[in-house]
N, C-alpha and C positions, 0 to 999 in steps of 0.2 A: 504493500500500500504506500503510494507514494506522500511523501509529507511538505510541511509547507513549516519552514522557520523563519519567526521574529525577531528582531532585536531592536531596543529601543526602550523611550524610559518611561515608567508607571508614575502615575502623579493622580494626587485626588482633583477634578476638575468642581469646584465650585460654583457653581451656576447663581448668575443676579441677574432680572428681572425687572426694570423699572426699582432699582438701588437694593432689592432686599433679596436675601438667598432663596431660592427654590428649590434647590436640587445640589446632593454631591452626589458624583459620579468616579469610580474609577477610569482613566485612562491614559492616555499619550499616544500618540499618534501610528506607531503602526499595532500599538495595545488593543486598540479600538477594533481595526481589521483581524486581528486575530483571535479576539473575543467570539467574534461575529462567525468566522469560521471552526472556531470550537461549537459555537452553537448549532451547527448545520454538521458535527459529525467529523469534520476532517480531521486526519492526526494530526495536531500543530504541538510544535514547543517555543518558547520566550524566552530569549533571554536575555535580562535585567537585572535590576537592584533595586532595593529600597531598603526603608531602617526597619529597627527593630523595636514599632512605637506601634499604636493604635492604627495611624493611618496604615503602614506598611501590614498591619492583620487584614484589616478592609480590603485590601489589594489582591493582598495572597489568596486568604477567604473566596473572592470573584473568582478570579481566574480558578479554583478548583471546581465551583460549580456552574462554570463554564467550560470543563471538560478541557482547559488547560493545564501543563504539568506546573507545578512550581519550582522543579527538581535544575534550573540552570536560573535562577533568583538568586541574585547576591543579598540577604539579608545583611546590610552592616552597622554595626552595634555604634559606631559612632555618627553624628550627623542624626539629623530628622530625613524621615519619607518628604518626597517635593508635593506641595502644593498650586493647585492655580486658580484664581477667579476668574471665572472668564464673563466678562458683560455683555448683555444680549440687547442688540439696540431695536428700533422698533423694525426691521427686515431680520429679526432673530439671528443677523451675522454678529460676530464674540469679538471682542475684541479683550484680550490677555494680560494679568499680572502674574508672575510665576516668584515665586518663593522655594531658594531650595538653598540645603546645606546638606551636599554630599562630603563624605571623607578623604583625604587623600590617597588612599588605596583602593582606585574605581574596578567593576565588575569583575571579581575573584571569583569564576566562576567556571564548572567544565562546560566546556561547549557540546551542542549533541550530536547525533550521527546525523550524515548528511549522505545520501544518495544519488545515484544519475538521478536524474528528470524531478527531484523535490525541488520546491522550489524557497528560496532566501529573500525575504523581505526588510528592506532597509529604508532609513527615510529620516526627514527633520534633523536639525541640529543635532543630533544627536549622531549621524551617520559622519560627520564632520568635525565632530567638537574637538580639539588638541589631544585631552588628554583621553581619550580615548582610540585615537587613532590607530595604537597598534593591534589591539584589538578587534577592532574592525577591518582593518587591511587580514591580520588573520583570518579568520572566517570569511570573506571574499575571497582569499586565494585557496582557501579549504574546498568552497561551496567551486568555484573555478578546476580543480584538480577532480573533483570528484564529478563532475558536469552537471553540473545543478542549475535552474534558473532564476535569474537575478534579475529579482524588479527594482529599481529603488526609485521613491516617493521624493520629491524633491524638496520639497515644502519647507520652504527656505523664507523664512517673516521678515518683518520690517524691524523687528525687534535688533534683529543682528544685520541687518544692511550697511552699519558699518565695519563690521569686520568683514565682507563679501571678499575686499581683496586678498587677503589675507586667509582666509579660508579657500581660495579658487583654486591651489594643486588640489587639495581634497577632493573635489566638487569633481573636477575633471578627471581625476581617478577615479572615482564613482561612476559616472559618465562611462569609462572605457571599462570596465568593470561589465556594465550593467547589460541587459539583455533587451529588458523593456523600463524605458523612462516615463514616469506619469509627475507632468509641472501644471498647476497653474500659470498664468500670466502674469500674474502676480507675484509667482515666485521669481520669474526671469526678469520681472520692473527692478526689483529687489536686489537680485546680483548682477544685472547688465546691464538694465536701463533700457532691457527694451519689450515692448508691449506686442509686437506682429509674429502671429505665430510661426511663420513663412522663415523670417530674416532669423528669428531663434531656433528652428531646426536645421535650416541650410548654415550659419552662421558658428553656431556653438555646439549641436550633438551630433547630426547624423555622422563627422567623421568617427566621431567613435563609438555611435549607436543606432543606427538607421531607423528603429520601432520609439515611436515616443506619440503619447498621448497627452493633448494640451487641453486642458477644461478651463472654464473661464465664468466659475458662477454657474450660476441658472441661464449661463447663454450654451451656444453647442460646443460640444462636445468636437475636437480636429485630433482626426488619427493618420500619420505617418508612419509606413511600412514598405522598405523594398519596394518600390516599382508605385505605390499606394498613397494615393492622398483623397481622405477621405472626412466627411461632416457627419455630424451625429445630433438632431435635434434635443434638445433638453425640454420636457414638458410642462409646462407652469406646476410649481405644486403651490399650497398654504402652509408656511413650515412653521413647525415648534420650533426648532431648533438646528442650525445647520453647522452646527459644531465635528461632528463624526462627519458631515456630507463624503468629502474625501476620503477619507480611512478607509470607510466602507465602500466608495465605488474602486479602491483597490484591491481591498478583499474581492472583491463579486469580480474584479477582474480575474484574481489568482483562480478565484471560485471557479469561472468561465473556465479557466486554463486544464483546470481539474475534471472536469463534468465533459468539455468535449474531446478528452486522451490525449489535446497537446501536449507535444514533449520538445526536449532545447532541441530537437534538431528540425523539428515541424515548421519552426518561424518563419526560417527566410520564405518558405512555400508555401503560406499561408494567404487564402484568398480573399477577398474583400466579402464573404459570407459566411468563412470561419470567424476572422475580425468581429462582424454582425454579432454572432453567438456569443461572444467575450466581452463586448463592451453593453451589451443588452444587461446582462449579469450584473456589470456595476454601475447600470441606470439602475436597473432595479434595488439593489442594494441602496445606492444614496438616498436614492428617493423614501425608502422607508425610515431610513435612520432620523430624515427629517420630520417626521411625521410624531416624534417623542423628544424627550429630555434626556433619552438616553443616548449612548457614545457609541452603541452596536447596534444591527440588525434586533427587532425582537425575536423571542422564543418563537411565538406562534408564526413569525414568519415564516424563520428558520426552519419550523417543522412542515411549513405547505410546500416550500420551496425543495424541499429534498427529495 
């Protein structure tokens, strides 16, 4: 059974509402997608950190009854679990304060087995940040040696736009790395400065990743593949909450990946109606995750959808 691994950081997401809390949530950003894919069945593993406080119970807690392992979770005794409020304006898009005090010995932790055709999920700050770098460059060249596929989520905020240059070997390691790229436009305003999704795939990925998926909001959907350039309408919804929106239409990609027997060698020959199949997955996906205050797919989704 083919497997699908995470990495990336847990954090309690804080939900405000017109100033006041409504909701805490465990998540971070490729946490969220892999929640979502634990709940639908798949074998997934995670691996993260957090402390060893209330919040980091909350965390671990979820993910086991989400049918995630906790067994590559760095619990570490010094520092607090991260925190984040995230404020919901009246288009229920977040805007973010994070509070975190990690320790200076980051994710001590075994990494797990990785097979041909599972696939490696990466993404946010977190796929980039200094001190974890070599850590992450490990597990890319593991998931790489063992031929595995590599998505990674780009999702690069405004928060750190000033570190973009300084972080850009990373980014573009990541890049050559990677199999399938999924940006916002927003992530590319952020480290380029530039908004067309045309001049950002001819420009800065396809030499070192031909497949990239650019979303832009509740606008369409542009997919780039090999020989393939393609649109993808985005359907009006009325959202709760478009916090998870992304996470989850990358889940419901990997989801796709999984459901139609794509494997790393499938890609390049991949037609503009296998594409269809894969990116229906994470319409589907986003669009539910908005539909709540939660950061995953729901149960009952998860269970029609299977």
């Amino acid at each position: 059974m083919r497997k699908v691994i995470g990495i990336g950081e847990t954090i309690l997401d804080i939900l405000f509402k017109g100033g006041q809390p409504t909701a805490a949530v465990p998540g971070g950003s490729v946490f969220n997608g892999i929640i979502s894919l634990g709940r639908l069945g798949v074998n997934v593993s995670f691996i993260s950190e957090t402390g060893n406080d209330k919040v980091g119970d909350i965390i671990l807690n979820f993910m086991k009854e989400n049918g995630v392992s906790t067994d590559h979770v760095n619990v570490f005794p010094e520092g607090k679990s991260p925190v984040s409020l995230a404020f919901l304006n009246e288009r229920n898009d977040a805007e973010y304060l994070f509070y975190k005090d990690y320790p200076r010995l980051r994710l001590d932790v075994t990494m797990p087995e990785i097979s041909r055709d599972d696939i490696v999920m990466i993404g946010s700050y977190y796929a980039v940040t200094p001190q974890l770098r070599d850590k992450i460059k490990d597990l890319l060249d593991h998931a790489r040696q063992q031929g595995a596929i590599i998505y990674y989520d780009v999702n690069f905020r405004s928060t750190h736009k000033d570190e973009a240059i300084k972080l850009l070997p990373s980014i573009l390691e990541n890049f050559e790395y990677a199999d399938i790229i999924r940006g916002s436009v927003e992530d590319f305003e952020n480290m380029f400065a530039l908004t067309d999704a045309d001049k950002i795939y001819k420009s800065k990925l396809e030499f070192y990743c031909p497949r990239f998926i650019c979303t832009h909001g509740g606008e369409n959907i542009r997919l780039y593949a090999k020989g393939l350039k393609k649109d993808y309408e985005v359907e009006p919804l009325q959202t709760i909450s478009t916090v998870g929106a992304g996470d989850n239409f990358n889940a419901g990609v990997v989801f796709g990946l999984l459901k139609h027997r794509i494997r790393r060698d499938d890609l390049d020959d991949l037609s503009g109606e296998d594409w269809d199949n894969v990116i229906r997955c994470g319409k589907d996906f986003s669009a539910n995750v908005c539909m709540s205050l939660s950061n995953s797919i729901s149960k009952e989704f998860a269970a029609g959808y299977k």
